[in-house]
C-alpha positions in Angstrom: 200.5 141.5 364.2 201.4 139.9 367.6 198.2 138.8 368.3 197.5 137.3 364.7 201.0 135.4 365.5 199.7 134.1 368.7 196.6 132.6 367.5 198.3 130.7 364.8 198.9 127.6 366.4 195.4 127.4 368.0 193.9 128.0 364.5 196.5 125.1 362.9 195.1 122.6 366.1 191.4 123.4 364.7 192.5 122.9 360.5 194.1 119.8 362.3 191.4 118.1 363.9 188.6 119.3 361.4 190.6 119.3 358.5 187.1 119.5 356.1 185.7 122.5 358.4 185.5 125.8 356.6 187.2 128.7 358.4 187.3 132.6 357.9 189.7 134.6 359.5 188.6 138.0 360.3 191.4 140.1 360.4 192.8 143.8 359.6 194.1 144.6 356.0 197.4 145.2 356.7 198.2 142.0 358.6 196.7 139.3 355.8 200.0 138.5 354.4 200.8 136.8 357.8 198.1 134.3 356.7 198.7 133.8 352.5 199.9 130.9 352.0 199.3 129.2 355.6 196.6 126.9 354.7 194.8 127.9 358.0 191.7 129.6 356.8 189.6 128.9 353.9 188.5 132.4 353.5 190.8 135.7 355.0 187.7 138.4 355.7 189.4 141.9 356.1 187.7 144.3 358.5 188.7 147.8 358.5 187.0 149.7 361.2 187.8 152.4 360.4 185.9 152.5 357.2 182.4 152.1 357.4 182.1 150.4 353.3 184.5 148.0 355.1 182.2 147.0 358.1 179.5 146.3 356.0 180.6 144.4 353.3 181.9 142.2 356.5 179.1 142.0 358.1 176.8 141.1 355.3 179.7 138.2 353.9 179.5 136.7 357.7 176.0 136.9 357.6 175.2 135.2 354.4 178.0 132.3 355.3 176.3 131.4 358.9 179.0 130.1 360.6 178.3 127.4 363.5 180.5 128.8 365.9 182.9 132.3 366.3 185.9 132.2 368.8 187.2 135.3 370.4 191.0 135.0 370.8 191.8 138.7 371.1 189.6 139.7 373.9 188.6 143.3 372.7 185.1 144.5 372.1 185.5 145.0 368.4 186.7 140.9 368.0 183.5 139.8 370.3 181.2 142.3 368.6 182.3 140.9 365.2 181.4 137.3 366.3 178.1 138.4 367.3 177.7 140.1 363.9 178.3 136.9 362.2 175.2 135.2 363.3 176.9 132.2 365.3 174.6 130.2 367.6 178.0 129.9 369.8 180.1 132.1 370.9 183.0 131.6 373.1 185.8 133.5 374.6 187.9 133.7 377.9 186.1 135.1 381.3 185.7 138.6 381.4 189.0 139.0 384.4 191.2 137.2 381.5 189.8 139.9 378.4 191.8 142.7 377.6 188.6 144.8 377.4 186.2 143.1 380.2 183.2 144.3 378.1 183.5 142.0 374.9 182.5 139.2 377.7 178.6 140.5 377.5 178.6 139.0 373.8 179.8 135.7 374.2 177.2 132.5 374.9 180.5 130.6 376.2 183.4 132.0 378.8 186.4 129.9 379.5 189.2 130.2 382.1 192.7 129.8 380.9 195.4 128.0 383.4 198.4 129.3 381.6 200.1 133.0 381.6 201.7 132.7 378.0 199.2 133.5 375.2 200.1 131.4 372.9 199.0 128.6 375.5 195.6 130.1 376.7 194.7 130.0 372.9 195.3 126.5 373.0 193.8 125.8 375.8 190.4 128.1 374.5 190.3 125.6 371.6 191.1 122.0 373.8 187.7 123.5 376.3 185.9 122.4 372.4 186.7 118.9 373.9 189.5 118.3 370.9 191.9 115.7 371.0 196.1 116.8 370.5 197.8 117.6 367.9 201.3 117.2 366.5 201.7 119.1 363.1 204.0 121.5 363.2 202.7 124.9 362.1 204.2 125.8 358.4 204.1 129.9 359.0 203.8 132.3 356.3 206.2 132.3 353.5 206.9 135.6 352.1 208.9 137.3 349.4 211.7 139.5 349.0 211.4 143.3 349.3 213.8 145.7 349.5 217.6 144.7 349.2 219.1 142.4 351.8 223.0 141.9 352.0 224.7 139.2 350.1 226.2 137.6 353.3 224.8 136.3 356.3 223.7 138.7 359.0 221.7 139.2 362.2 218.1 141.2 361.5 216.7 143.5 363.8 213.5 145.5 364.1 214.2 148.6 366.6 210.5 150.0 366.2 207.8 148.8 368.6 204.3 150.4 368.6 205.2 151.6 372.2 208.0 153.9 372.3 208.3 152.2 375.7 209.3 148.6 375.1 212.3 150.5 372.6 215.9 150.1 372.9 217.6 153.2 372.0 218.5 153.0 368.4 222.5 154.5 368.5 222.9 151.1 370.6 222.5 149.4 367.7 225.5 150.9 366.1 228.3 149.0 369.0 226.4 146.4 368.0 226.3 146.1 364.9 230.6 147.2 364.9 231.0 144.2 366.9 229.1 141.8 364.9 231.1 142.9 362.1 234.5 142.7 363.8 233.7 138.9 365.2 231.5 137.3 362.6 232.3 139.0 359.6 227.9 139.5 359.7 226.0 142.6 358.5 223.1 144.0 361.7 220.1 144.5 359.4 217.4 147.1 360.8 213.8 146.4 359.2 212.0 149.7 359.2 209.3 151.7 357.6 210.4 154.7 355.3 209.2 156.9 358.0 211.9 155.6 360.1 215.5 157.1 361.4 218.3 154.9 361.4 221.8 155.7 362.2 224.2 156.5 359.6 226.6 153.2 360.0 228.9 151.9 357.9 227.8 148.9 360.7 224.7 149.3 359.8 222.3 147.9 356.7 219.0 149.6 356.3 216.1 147.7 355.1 212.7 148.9 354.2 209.8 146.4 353.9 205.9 145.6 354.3 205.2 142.4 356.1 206.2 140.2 353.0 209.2 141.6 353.2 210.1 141.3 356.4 208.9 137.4 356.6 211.2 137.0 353.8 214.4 138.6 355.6 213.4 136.9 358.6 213.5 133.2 357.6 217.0 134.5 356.0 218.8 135.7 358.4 221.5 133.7 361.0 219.5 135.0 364.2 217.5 138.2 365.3 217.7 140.6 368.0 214.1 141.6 368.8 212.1 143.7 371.0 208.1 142.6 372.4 206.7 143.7 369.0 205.4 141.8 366.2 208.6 140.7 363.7 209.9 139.2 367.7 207.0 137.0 367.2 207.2 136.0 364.0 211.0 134.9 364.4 209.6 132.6 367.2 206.9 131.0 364.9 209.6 130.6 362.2 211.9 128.9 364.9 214.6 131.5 364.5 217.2 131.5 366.9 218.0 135.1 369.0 218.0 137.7 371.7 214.9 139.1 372.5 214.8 142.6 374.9 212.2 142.9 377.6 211.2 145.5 379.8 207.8 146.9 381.0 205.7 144.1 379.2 205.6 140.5 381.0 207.7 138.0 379.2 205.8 135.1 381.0 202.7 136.3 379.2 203.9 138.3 376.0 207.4 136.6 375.6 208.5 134.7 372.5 206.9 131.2 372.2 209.4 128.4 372.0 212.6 127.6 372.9 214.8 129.2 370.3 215.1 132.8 371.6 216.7 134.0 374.5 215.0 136.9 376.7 217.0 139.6 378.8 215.2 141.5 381.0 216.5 144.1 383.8 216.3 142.9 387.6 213.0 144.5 388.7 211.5 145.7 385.9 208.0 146.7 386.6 205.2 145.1 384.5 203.1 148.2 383.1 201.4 148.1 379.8 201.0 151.9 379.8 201.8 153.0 375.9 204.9 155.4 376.8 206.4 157.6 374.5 209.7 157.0 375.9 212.0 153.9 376.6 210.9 152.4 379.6 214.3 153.1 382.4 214.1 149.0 382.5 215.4 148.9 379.1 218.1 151.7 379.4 219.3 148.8 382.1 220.0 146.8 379.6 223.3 147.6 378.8 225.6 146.8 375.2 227.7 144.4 377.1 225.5 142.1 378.1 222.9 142.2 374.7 225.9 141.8 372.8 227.6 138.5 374.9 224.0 136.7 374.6 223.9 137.2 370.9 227.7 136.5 370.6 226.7 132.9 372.1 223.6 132.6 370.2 225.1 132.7 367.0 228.6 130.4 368.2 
């Protein structure tokens, strides 16, 4: 999801400057309601690889359509693999010390170095080394639709599930803060999840079960967010949200929320490791209730 959300604004620079080019967007099933209704790709191509029916239909539809030239933004052999599947005389990604798997570099025909540490700007930057002049439009983002019940009023939204367990904030913290939201705002703390979810039992609390629709809808409702380096952080960022995002073993220089509106804490000497733990990360335990709960009090005043 987070990387989908990072290559937005690289993809809306290309739709930009070659407004008539035809684009596909190869992407997983699960994650192409982040695209309906962008206006970034003329075709969505879904690619399970998990299923080998999948794989092929893929590879035949790419095949047949010839495209002129496949861009790797994701940096893992299965994205650079897929672009050599499609047939494209060019191929370009980012040098092989910049990949997240160093191997998907064999299948480019073009390597690029990026400047920048942020993602979101090497993307841009892989599609300016085409020679593209700027761009100004401001990226629409996906719209959504309701799921699940929301409260009436105003409130804060929160999703306390990351794929790590590591880059988690432990969930009964969510409780103090959602009392004191309460108590000074009057807000509901709304906690996106998946059925397979625990929650708290909180009066403070408001539990709210959704696919990705769903949670684009609640997100472009809600007053602010309080987020974690996952996926619905990102989208909040793309949407402009104001909010508090929480940081610990992941870089926020490199994975951090895009933009201005959303404030990041992280502990005083957290170590960078992108090891997938099954436990929060000790830098995250530092972050304590008091001092979440004073930068979203100032957030939302």
């Amino acid at each position: 999801m987070g990387d989908i959300l990072h290559t937005m604004p690289a993809v809306q620079r290309l739709r930009d400057i070659f407004p008539k080019a035809e684009i596909t967007w190869v992407l997983e099933p699960k994650w192409m309601a982040l695209l309906h209704g962008s206006g970034l790709a003329d075709h969505l191509l879904p690619l399970d690889r998990r299923s080998p029916l999948s794989v092929w239909i893929a590879a035949k539809w790419l095949r047949r359509w010839q495209p002129d030239l496949a861009i790797d933004f994701q940096g893992l052999v299965k994205s650079a693999l897929t672009a050599l599947v499609s047939g494209a005389s060019r191929r370009i990604g980012f040098v092989d010390t910049q990949l997240r798997e160093r191997e998907a570099g064999v299948f480019y025909t073009e390597a690029f170095t990026s400047q920048s540490p942020h993602v979101v700007a090497r993307n841009l930057e892989l599609v300016a080394s085409l020679g593209l002049p700027k761009s100004n439009t401001t990226l629409r983002g996906p719209a959504g639709f309701p799921e699940g019940q929301l409260p009436p009023g105003d409130f804060v939204l929160a999703a306390p599930y990351a794929g790590w367990k590591s880059k988690q904030w432990p969930i009964e913290r969510y409780v103090e803060i959602g009392k004191r939201l309460h108590d000074r705002f009057g807000f509901r703390l709304v906690l996106n999840v998946m059925p397979s979810n625990e929650t708290p039992q909180s009066e403070f609390l408001w539990r709210h079960e959704s696919g990705i629709d769903g949670l684009i809808h609640a997100t472009r409702r809600a007053r602010a967010v309080l987020g974690l380096d996952s996926g619905p952080l990102h989208l909040a960022a793309l949407l402009d949200k104001p909010g508090v995002a929480l940081f610990g073993p992941t870089d926020p220089a490199r994975n951090g929320p895009h933009g201005a509106s959303i404030r990041v804490l992280r502990s005083y000497g957290a170590t960078t490791t992108y090891k997938r733990g099954t436990e929060p990360d000790p830098s995250m335990l530092q972050l304590d209730i008091d001092r979440v709960w004073a930068n979203l009090e100032e957030v939302l005043r």
